[in-house]
C-alpha positions as CSV (number, residue, x, y, z in Angstrom):
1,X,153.9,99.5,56.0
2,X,154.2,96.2,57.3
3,X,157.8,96.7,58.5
4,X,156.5,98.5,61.6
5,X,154.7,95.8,62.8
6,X,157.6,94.3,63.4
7,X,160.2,96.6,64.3
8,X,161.3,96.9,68.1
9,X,162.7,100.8,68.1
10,X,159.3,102.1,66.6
11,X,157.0,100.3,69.3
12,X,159.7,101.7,71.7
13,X,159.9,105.2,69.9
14,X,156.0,105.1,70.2
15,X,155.7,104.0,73.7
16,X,157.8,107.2,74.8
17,X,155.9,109.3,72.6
18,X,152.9,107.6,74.4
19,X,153.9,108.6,77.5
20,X,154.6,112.1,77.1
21,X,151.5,113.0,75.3
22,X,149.2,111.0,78.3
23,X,150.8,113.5,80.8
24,X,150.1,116.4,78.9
25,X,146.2,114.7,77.9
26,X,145.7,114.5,81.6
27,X,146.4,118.1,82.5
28,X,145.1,119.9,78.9
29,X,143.8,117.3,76.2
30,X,145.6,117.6,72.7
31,X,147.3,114.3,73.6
32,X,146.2,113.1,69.8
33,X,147.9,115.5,67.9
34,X,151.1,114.2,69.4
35,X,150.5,110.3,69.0
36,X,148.4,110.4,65.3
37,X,151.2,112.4,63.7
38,X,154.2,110.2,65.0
39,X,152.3,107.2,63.8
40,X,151.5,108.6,60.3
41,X,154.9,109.6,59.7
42,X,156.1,106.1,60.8
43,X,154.5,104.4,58.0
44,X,150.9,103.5,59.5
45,X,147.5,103.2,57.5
46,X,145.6,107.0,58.5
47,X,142.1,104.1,59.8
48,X,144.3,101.9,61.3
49,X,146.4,104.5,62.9
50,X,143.1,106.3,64.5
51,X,141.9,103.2,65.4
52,X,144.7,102.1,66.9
53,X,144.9,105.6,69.0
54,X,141.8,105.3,69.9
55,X,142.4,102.0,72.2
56,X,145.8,103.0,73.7
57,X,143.7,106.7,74.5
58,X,140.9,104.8,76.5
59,X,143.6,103.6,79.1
60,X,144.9,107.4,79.3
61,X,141.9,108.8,79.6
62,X,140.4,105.7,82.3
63,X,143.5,106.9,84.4
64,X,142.8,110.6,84.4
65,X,138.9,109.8,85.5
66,X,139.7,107.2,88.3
67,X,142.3,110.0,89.5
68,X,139.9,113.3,89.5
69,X,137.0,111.0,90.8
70,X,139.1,109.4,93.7
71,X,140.0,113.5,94.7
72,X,136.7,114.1,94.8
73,X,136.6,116.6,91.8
74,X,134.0,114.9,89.6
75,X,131.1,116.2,90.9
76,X,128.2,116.1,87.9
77,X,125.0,114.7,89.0
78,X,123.7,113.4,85.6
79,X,127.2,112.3,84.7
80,X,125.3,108.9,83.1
81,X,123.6,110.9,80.7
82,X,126.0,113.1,80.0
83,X,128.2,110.2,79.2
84,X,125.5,107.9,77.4
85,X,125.7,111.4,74.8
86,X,128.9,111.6,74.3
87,X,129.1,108.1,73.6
88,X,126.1,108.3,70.9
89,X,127.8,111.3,69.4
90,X,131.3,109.8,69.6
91,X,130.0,106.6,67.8
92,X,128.0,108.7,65.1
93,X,131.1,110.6,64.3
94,X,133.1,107.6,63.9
95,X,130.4,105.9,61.5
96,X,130.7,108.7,59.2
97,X,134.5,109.6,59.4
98,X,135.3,108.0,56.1
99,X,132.4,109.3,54.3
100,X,132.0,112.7,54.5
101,X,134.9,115.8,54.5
102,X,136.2,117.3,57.2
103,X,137.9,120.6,55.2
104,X,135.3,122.6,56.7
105,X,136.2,121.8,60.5
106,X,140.4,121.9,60.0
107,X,139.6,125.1,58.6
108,X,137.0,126.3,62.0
109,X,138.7,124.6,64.6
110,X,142.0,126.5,64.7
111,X,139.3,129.9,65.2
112,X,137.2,128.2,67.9
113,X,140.7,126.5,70.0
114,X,142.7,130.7,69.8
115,X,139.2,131.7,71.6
116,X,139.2,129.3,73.9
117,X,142.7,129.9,74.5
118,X,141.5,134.0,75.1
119,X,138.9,133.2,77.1
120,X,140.9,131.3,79.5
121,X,143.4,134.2,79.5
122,X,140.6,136.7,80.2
123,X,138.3,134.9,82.2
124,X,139.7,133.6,85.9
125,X,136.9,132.8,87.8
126,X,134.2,135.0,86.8
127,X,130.8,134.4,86.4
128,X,129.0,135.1,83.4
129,X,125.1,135.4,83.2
130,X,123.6,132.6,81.1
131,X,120.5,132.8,79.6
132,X,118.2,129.9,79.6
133,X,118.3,129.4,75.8
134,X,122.4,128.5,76.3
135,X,121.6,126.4,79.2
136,X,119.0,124.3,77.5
137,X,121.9,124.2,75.0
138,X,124.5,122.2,77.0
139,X,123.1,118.5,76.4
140,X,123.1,118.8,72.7
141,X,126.4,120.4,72.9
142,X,127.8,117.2,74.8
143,X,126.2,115.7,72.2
144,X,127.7,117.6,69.2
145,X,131.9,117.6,71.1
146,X,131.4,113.6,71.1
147,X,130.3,113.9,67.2
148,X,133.4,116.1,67.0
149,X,135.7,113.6,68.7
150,X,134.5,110.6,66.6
151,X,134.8,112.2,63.4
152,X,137.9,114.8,63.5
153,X,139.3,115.0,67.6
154,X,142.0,117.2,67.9
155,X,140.7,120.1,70.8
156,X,138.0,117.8,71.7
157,X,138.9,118.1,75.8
158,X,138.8,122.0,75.3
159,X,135.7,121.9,73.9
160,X,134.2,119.9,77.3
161,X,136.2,121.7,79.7
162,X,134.7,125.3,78.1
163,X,131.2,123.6,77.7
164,X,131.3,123.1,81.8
165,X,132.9,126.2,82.5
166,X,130.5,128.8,80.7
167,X,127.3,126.7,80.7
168,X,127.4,125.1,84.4
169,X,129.5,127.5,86.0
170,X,132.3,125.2,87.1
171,X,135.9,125.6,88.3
172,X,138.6,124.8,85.9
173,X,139.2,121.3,88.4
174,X,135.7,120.2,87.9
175,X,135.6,121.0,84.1
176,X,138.7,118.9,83.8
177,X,138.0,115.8,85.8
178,X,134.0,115.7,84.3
179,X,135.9,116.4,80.6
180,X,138.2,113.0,81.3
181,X,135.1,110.6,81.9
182,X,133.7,112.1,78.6
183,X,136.9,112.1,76.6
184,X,137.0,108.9,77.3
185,X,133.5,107.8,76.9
186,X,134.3,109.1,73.1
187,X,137.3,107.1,72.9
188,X,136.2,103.5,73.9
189,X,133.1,104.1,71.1
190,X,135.1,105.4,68.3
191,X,137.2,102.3,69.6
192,X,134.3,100.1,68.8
193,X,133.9,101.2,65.9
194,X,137.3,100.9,64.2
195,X,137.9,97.7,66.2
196,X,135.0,95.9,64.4
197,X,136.5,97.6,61.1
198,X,139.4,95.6,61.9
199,X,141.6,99.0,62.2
200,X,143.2,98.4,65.0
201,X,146.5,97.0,65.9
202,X,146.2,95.6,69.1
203,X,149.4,94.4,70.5
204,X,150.9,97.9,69.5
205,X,147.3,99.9,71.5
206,X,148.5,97.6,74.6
207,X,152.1,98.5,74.5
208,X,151.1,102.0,74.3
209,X,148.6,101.7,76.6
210,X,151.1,101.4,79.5
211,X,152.7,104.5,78.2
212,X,149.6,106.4,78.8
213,X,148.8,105.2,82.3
214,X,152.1,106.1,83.5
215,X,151.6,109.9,81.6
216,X,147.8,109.7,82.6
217,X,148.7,109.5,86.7
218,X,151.7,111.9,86.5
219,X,149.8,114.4,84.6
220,X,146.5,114.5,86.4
221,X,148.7,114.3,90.0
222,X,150.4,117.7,89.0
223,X,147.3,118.7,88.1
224,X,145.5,117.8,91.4
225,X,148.7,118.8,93.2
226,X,148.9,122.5,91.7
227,X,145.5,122.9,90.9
228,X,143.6,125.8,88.6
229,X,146.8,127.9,88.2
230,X,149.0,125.0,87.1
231,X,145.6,123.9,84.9
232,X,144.8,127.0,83.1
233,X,147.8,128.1,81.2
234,X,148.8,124.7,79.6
235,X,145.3,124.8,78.3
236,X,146.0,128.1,76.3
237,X,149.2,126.6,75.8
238,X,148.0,123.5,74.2
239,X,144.7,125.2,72.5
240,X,147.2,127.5,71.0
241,X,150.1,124.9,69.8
242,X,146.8,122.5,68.3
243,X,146.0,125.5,66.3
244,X,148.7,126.2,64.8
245,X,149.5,122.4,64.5
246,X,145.8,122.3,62.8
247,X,146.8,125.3,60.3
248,X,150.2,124.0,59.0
249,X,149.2,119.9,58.7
């Protein structure tokens, strides 16, 4: 395992693979299950290799928020709060990642990302009428995705950008750009976390990191550029590709 740290063509390798999976982050989350893989196959530690994803994923998902902010798309009023949850839940999850098993959500997720990926296919704009009882539900559920992300991750931006869309009523661009600020509020805790666990490698996170600030801008530019119809069918694309990537792992 040690070989890696050393060895030129893998931080290279990962740098590219990095890069690739910011741009698609940026656009439709799933960036993870592209960079955790890679790094497990290369030889890495499974803590060291989360951790280590974790800190090169902040810059990604820092990138994304500065760009959807700076267009004016991130538009949630209580965006502190919302962020103060997912950090809480995010930090929870992470706490408890090597202590309890996580069968029971690799076996779920797959179920909840194919009906995400249907109601994106289905649903292009229309309202739906929610009922106070799923309104009052929407904190704890910020709550519960940043749990999610800290403890297990993969279809964690889905899960925000359908929290915003059925609960609050946004559109797909708002979804996306509040989902970035929370994805990576989740990221920098679970960071924490692992970094004071001493699971991170941190001159590989930094080399990576400038992969995914490259990825992040090109990514959420198209998106901005193209808007809701560029948006909406990578996200069944990717909820669909995590699931199966989910069901064979």
């Amino acid at each position: 395992m040690n070989l890696i740290y050393d060895d030129v063509t893998v931080y290279i390798f990962l740098f590219c693979v990095a890069l690739i999976a910011s741009a698609i982050d940026a656009i439709a989350g799933g960036g993870g299950l592209l960079v955790v893989p890679t790094m497990l196959l290369l030889g890495m530690n499974p803590l060291v290799t989360l951790g280590t994803n974790k800190l090169q994923s902040c810059f990604g998902t820092a990138t994304s928020s500065y760009n959807y902010y700076k267009n004016g798309l991130l538009k949630e009023k209580n965006i502190y709060l919302l962020v103060s949850l997912s950090f809480i839940g995010s930090l929870i999850g992470t706490l408890l990642v090597s202590q309890l098993s996580n069968e029971l959500l690799t076996n779920l997720i797959p179920v909840l990302l194919i009906s995400a990926a249907i109601f994106l296919i289905l649903n292009r704009g229309n309202k739906l009428k929610i009922s106070k009882s799923l309104m009052i539900a929407f904190t704890p559920l910020i709550l519960l995705i940043g749990f999610y992300d800290g403890f297990f991750g993969p279809g964690t931006g889905t899960f925000f950008v359908l929290t915003f869309l059925i609960i609050k009523q946004r559109n797909l661009m708002e979804a996306t750009a509040a989902t970035k600020v929370l994805n990576f509020t989740s990221n920098f805790a679970s960071y924490i976390v692992f970094q004071s666990k001493g699971f991170v490698i941190i001159e590989l996170a930094l080399i990576m990191a400038i992969a995914q600030i490259l990825g992040a801008n090109v990514g959420s530019k198209l998106a901005i550029k193209n808007g809701e119809k560029f948006v909406r069918p990578v996200i069944v694309l990717i909820s669909i590709v995590l699931s199966i990537r989910i069901l064979i792992s």
